[in-house]
C-alpha positions as a printed Julia matrix, in Angstrom:
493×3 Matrix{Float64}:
 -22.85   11.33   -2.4
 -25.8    11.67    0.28
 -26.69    8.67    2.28
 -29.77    7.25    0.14
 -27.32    6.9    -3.1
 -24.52    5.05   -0.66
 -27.71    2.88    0.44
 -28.6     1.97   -3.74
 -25.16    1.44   -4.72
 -24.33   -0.5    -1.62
 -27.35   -3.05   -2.61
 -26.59   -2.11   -6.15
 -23.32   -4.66   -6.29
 -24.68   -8.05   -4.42
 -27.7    -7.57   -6.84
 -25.97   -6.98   -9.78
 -24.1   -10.77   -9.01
 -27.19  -12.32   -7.89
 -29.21  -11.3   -11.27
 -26.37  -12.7   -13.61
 -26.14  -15.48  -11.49
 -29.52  -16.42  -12.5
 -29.4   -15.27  -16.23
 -26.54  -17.51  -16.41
 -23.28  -17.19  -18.81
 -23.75  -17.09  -22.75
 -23.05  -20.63  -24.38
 -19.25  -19.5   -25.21
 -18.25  -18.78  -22.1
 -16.73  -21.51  -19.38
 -18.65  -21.6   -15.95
 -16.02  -20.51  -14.11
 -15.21  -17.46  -16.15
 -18.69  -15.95  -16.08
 -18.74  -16.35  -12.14
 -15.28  -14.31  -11.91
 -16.58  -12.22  -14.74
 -19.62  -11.74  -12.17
 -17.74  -10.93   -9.3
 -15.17   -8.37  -11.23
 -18.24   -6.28  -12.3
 -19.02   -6.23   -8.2
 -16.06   -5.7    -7.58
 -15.77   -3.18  -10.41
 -18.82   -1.29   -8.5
 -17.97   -0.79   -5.16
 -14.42    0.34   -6.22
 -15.44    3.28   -8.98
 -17.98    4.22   -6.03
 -15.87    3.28   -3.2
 -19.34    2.85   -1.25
 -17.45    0.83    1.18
 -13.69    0.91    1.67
 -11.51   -0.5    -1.62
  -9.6    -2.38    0.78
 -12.73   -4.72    2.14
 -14.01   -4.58   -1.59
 -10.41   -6.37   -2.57
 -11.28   -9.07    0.09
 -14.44  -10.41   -1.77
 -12.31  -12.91   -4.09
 -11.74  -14.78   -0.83
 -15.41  -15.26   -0.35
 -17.38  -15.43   -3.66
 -14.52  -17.31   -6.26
 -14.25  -20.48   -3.96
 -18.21  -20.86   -3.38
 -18.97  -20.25   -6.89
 -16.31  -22.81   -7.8
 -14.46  -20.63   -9.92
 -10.82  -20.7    -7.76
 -10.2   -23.07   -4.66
  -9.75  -20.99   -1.83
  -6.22  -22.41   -1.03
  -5.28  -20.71   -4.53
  -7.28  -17.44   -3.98
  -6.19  -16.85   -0.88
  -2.12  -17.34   -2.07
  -2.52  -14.3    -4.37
  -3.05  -12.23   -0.81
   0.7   -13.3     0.2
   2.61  -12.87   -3.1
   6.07  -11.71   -3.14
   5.14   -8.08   -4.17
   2.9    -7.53   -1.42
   5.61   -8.25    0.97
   7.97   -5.81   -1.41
   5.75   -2.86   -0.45
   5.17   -4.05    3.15
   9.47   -4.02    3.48
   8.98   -0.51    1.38
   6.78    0.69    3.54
   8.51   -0.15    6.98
  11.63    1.79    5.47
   9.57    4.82    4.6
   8.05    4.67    8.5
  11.54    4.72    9.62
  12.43    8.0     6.82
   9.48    9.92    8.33
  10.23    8.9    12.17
  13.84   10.68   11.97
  12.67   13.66    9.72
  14.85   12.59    7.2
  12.87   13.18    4.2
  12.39   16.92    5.53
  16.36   17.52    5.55
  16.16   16.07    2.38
  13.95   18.34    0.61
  15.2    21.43    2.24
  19.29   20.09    1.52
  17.99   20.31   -2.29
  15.73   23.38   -2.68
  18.45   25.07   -0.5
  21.14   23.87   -3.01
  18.89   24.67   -6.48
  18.31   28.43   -5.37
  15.73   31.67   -4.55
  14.19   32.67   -7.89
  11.2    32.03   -7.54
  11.2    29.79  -10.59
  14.02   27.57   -9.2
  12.44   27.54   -5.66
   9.63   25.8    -7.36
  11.85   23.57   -9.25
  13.73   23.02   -5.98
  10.03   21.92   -4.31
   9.42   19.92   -7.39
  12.45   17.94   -7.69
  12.49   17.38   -3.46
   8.57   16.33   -4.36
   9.54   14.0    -6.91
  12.52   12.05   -5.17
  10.76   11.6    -2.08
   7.91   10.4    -3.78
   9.98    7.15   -5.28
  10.3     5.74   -2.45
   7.42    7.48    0.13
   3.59    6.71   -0.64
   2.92   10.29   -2.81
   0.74   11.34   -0.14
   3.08   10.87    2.97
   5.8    12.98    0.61
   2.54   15.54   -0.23
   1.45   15.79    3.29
   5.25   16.73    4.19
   6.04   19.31    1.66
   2.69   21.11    2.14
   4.02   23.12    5.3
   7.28   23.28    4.03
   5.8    25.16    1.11
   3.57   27.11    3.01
   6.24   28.71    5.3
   7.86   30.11    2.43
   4.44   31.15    0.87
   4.08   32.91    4.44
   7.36   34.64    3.89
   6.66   35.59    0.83
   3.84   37.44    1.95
   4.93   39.12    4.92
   8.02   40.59    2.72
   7.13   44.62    2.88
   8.58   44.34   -1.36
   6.22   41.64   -2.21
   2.67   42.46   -4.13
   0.13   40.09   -2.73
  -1.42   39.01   -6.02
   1.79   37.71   -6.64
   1.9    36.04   -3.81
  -1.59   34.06   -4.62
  -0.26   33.6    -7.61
   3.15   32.3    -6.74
   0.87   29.95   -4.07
  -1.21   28.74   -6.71
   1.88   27.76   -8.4
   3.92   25.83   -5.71
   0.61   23.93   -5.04
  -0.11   22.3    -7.99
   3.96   21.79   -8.31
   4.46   19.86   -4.89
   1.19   17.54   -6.11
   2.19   16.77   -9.69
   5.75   16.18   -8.77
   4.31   13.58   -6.48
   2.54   11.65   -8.61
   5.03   12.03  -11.3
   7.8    11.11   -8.96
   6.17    7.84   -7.97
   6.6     6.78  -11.71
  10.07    6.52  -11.36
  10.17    3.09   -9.46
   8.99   -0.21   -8.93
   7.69    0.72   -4.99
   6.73    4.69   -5.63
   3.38    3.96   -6.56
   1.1     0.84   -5.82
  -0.41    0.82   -9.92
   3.42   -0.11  -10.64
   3.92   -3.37   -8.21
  -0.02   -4.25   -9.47
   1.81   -4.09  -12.92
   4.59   -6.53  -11.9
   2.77   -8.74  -10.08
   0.27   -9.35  -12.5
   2.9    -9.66  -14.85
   4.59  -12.59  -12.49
   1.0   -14.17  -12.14
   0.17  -14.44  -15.4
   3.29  -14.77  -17.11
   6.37  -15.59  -14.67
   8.0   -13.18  -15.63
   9.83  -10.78  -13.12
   9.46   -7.01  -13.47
  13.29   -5.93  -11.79
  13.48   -3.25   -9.89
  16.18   -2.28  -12.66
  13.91   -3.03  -15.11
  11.28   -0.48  -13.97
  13.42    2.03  -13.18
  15.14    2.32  -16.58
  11.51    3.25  -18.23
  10.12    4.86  -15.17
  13.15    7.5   -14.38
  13.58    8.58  -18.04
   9.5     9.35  -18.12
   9.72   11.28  -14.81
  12.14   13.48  -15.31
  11.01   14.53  -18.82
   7.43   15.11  -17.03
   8.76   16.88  -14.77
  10.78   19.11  -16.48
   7.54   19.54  -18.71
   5.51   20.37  -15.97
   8.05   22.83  -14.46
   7.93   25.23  -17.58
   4.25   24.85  -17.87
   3.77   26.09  -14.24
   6.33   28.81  -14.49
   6.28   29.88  -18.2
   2.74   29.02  -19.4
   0.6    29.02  -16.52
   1.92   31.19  -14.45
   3.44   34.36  -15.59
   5.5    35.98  -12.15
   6.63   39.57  -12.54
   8.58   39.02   -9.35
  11.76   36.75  -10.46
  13.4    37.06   -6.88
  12.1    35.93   -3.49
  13.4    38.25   -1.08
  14.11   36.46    1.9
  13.78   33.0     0.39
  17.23   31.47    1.52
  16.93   33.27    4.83
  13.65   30.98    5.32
  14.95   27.88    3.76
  18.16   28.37    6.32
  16.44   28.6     9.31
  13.81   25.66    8.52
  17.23   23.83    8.12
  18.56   25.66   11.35
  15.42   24.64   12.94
  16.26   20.48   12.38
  19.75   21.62   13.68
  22.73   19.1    12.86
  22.52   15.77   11.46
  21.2    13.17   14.35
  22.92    9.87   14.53
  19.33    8.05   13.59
  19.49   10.06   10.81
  22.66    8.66    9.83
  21.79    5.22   10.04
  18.55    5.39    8.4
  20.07    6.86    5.42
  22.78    4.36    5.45
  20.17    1.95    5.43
  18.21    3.74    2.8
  20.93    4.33    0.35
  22.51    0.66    0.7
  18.57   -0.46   -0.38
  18.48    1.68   -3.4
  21.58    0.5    -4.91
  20.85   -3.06   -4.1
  17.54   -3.04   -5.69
  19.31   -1.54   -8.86
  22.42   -3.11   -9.12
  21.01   -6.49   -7.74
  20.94   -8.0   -11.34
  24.38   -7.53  -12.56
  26.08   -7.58   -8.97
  24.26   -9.13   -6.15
  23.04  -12.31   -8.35
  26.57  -13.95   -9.73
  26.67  -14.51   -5.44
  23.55  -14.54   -4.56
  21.4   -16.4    -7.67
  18.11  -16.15   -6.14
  18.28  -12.85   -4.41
  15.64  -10.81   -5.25
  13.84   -7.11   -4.55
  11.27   -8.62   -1.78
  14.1   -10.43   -0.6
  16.17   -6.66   -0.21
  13.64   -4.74    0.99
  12.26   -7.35    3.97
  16.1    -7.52    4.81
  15.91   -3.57    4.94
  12.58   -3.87    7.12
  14.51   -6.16    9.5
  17.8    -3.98    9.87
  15.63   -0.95   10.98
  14.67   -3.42   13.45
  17.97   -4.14   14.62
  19.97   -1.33   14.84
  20.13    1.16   17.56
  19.27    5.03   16.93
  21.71    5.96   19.59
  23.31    4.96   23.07
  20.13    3.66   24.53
  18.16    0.45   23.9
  16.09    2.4    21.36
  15.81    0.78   17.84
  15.55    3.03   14.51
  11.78    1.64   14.18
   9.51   -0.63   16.97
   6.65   -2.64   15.88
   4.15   -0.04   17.52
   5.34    2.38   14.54
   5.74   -0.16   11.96
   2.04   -1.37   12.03
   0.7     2.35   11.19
   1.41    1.15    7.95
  -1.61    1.64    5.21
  -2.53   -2.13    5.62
  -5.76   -1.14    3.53
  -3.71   -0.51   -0.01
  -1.28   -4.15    0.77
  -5.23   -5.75    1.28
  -5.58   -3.88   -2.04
  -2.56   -5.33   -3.81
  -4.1    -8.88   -2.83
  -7.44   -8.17   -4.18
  -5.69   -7.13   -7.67
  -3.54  -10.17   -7.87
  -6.22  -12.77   -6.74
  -8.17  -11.15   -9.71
  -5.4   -11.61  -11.99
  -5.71  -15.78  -10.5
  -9.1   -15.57  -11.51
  -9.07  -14.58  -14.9
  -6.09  -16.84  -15.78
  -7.42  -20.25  -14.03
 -11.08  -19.92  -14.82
 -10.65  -18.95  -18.66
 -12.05  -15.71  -18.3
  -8.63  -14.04  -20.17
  -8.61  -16.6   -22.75
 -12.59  -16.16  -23.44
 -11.79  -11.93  -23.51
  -9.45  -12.6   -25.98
 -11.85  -14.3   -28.46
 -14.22  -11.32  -27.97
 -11.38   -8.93  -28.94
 -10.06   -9.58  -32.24
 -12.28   -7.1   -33.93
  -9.64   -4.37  -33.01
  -6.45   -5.74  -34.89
  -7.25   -3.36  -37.53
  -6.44   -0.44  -35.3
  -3.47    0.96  -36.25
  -1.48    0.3   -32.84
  -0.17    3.83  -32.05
  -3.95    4.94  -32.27
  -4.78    2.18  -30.1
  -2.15    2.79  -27.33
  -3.17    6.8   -27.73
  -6.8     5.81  -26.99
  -5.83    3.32  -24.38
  -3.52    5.98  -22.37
  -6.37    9.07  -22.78
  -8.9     6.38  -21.43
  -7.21    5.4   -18.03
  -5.84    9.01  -18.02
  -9.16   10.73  -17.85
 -10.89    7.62  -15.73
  -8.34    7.62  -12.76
  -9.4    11.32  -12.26
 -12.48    9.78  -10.54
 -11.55    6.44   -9.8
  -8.22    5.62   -7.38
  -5.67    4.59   -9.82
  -4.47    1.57   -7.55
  -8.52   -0.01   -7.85
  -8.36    1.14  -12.08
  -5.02   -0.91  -12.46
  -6.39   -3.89  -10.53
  -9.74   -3.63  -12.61
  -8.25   -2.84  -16.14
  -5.04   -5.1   -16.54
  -6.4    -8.33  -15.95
  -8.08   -7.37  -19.09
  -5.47   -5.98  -21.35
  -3.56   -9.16  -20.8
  -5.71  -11.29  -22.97
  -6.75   -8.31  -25.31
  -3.13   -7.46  -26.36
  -2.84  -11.57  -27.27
  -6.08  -11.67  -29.02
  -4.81   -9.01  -30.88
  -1.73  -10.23  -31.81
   0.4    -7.55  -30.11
   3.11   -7.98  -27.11
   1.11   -7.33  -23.9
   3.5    -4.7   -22.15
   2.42   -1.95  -25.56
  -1.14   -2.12  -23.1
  -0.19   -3.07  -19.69
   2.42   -0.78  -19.55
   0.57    2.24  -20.66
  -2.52    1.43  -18.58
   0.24    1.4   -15.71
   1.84    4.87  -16.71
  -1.47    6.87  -17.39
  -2.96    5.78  -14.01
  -0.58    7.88  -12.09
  -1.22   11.09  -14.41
  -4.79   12.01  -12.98
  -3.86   15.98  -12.7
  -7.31   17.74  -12.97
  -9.49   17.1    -9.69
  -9.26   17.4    -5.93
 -10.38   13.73   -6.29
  -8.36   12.07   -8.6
  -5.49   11.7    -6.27
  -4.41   12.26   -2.78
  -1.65   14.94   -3.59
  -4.2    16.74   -5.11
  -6.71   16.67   -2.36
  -3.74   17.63   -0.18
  -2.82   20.77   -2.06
  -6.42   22.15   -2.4
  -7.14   22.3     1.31
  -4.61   25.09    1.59
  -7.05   27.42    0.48
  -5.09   28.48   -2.17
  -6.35   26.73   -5.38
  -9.95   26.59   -6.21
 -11.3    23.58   -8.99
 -11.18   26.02  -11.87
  -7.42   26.74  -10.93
  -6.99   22.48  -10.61
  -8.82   22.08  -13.7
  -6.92   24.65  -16.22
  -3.51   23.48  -15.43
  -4.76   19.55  -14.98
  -6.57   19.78  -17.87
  -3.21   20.69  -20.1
  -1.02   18.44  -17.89
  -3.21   15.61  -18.47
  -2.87   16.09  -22.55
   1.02   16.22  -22.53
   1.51   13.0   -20.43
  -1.04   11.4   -22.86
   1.18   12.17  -25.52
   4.27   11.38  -23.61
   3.51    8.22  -22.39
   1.97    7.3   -25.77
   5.22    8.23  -27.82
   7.69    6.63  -24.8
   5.42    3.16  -25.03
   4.91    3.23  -28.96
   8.91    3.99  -29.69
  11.25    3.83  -26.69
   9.8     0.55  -24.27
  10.57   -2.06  -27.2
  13.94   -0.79  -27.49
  14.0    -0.2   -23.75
  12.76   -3.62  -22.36
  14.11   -5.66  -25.79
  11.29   -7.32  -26.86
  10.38   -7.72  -30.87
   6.8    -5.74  -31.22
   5.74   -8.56  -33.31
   6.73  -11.57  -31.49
   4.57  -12.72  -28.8
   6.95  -15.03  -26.59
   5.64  -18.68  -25.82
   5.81  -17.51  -21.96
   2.54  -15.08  -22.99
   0.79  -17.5   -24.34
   1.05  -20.0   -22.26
   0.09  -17.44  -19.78
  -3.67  -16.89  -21.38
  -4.12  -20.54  -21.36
């Protein structure tokens, strides 16, 4: 984008608010839902152009809903501090405090070391290592690690005297694309792996009051991963990728002395995994064992108490803790600034109408037959989050489901759930996601090569994620498809 279009689509937002301003709403429509209506389609803008930062864009509820009237600023400015926003911020200190000790490194190598050296199950070893780091790392931290990882045995590969180099590129091509999609599909797996899941369940709590567990999450997200996963595997290595070569000669000589190279477990290393694994089974077992004690524990409440510990605990003999605040505020700040933005538009379309009036407008579709419509919906967010960040589609798009799904007489998590799911499955473009913009600046992929294998990876999650939301999250979640609950309703109101 040269300068002169960042210059017209800069000006392009403020005008777009000031000229409806002054057409004024259509005689249906409250006041206040036309001005948030009016500052969504800003918002909307910036974010699919990202002319300015997302992060600043997510700050203009704070400015433009209380002087158009359309939220007080004491309730817009609430959404900013809501209890999932602090769930990623304890998330995020704990994955700080992963990175600082170079635990997620023994991880990954502990696993592909385990899993083997064909070549096919070093790439499942990559893929799996991608995919667990990534549910509880941001997918680009867990990307940005595995790239060299991958690369050193790519190197090895190459420099083995029985190895043809066209295998090799091809083999490179390969792990690539692996170590990205396993990081995007990993981050499906939980409530904190990917920020379009916590926009999910806190727009969920803002509209509805209704808590999305950790538990509950991880019971739809897990499944979904690992059959993605396993999908993607045999696409790369059976389908995509056809390697004459089945052994890597020298493979488990190079995984060994990477591990050889961290050299024995460090005492930080200890504790942060203590502290790591006693988080993870609290925020799944917290329903059924934590809460006959503890009624009104919760997951923000486990991971800021996880945050703190780091704090507090010593990584050895000397006054040195396992995190200081100098490390913990390297945190992405921009993407928690994010979160706020999403739920303060979520505020907006509740209080000023705007969901109830969307509803109305909606009713034309109840004659879609509602697998085709969930189809439809997936392939739509699927192929838009390849050039729009999936964090800025969630906040845009669910705000607006909410209301549709009621209008249309169907249970809202059939549309907010697969809105959710689909924005993590942007495979095709350099663009569409940070892992893949990691993966292509290794020189070994070119867009063609992204665009091939995305292109077919995109069409199976579609019909994944449409067949696991149509038949399995009913069953899953227990809710009657045609039942609306008096909670959801209310919610709309």
């Amino acid at each position: 984008m040269n300068r002169t279009t960042r210059r017209i689509l800069l000006i392009a937002g403020p005008l777009l608010f000031i000229v409806l301003q002054i057409i004024g709403s259509p005689p249906s429509m409250p006041a206040a839902a036309f001005d948030v209506m009016c500052v969504t389609l800003w918002m909307a803008l910036w974010w699919v152009t990202e002319v300015v930062p997302i992060a600043v864009t997510a700050l203009l509820p704070i400015i433009l809903f209380p002087l158009t009237g359309a939220v007080d600023i004491g309730t817009t400015t609430a959404s900013y501090g809501h209890k999932y926003v602090f769930l990623y911020l304890g998330g995020f200190i704990l994955a700080v405090a992963i990175e600082k000790w170079n635990l997620h490194r023994r991880i990954a190598l502990s696993i592909i070391n385990i899993i083997g050296t064909h070549v096919k199950s070093i790439i499942l070893g990559f893929m799996i290592s991608t995919a667990f780091l990534s549910m509880w790392i941001s997918n680009t931290a867990t990307t940005v690690m595995m790239l060299p990882i991958g690369m050193a045995i790519i190197y090895q590969l190459r420099d083995n005297a029985e190895t043809d180099q066209h295998e090799n590129k091809i083999f490179g091509k390969a792990l690539m694309l692996a170590i990205a999609y396993s990081a995007s599909i990993g981050g499906m797996a939980t409530l904190i792996g990917t920020p379009p899941n916590l926009v999910f369940a806190g727009i969920v709590q803002q509209l509805y009051g209704i808590e999305i567990s950790f538990l509950k999450w991880i019971k739809l997200g897990l499944p979904i991963s690992v059959i993605l996963l396993f999908l993607c595997w045999k696409y790369l290595t059976s389908v995509a990728f056809d390697f004459k070569q089945k052994q890597f000669p020298g493979g488990r000589k190079e995984i060994n002395r990477l591990l050889k190279d961290l050299g024995r477990i460090t005492i930080p290393e200890k504790r942060v995994l203590i502290v790591f694994a006693l988080t993870a089974f609290c925020w799944i077992s917290r329903s059924f064992l934590l809460q006959p004690f503890l009624p009104y524990i919760d997951d923000t409440i486990i991971a800021i108490t996880a945050a703190i510990v780091l704090f507090m605990i010593p990584a050895g003999e000397a006054e040195q803790k396992l995190i200081n605040w100098e490390e913990a505020v390297k945190i992405p700040w921009g993407i928690i600034i994010l979160f706020g933005g999403g739920m303060a538009l979520a505020t907006g379309f509740s209080e000023s109408g705007l969901a109830e009036w969307i509803g109305q407008q909606l009713t034309s579709l109840e004659n879609l037959p509602l697998f085709l419509l969930v189809l439809i919906l997936i392939a739509a967010v699927n192929f838009l989050t390849e050039v729009t960040s999936n964090l800025a589609t969630t906040a845009m798009l669910l705000p607006i489901l909410a209301p549709m799904a009621i209008a249309l007489n169907l249970h809202p998590y059939y549309l907010l759930v697969g809105a959710t799911l689909a924005a993590s499955c942007a495979f095709m473009l350099p663009v569409a996601t940070p892992p893949n913009a990691v993966v292509f600046g290794s020189g070994y992929l070119r867009i063609p090569d992204m665009i091939k294998s995305g292109l077919w990876m995109n069409l199976i999650s579609i019909i994944i994620l449409s067949l696991v939301v149509y038949f399995v999250l009913p069953w899953l979640w227990n809710f009657d498809p045609q039942v609306i609950p008096a909670s959801f309703e209310v919610g709309q109101q």
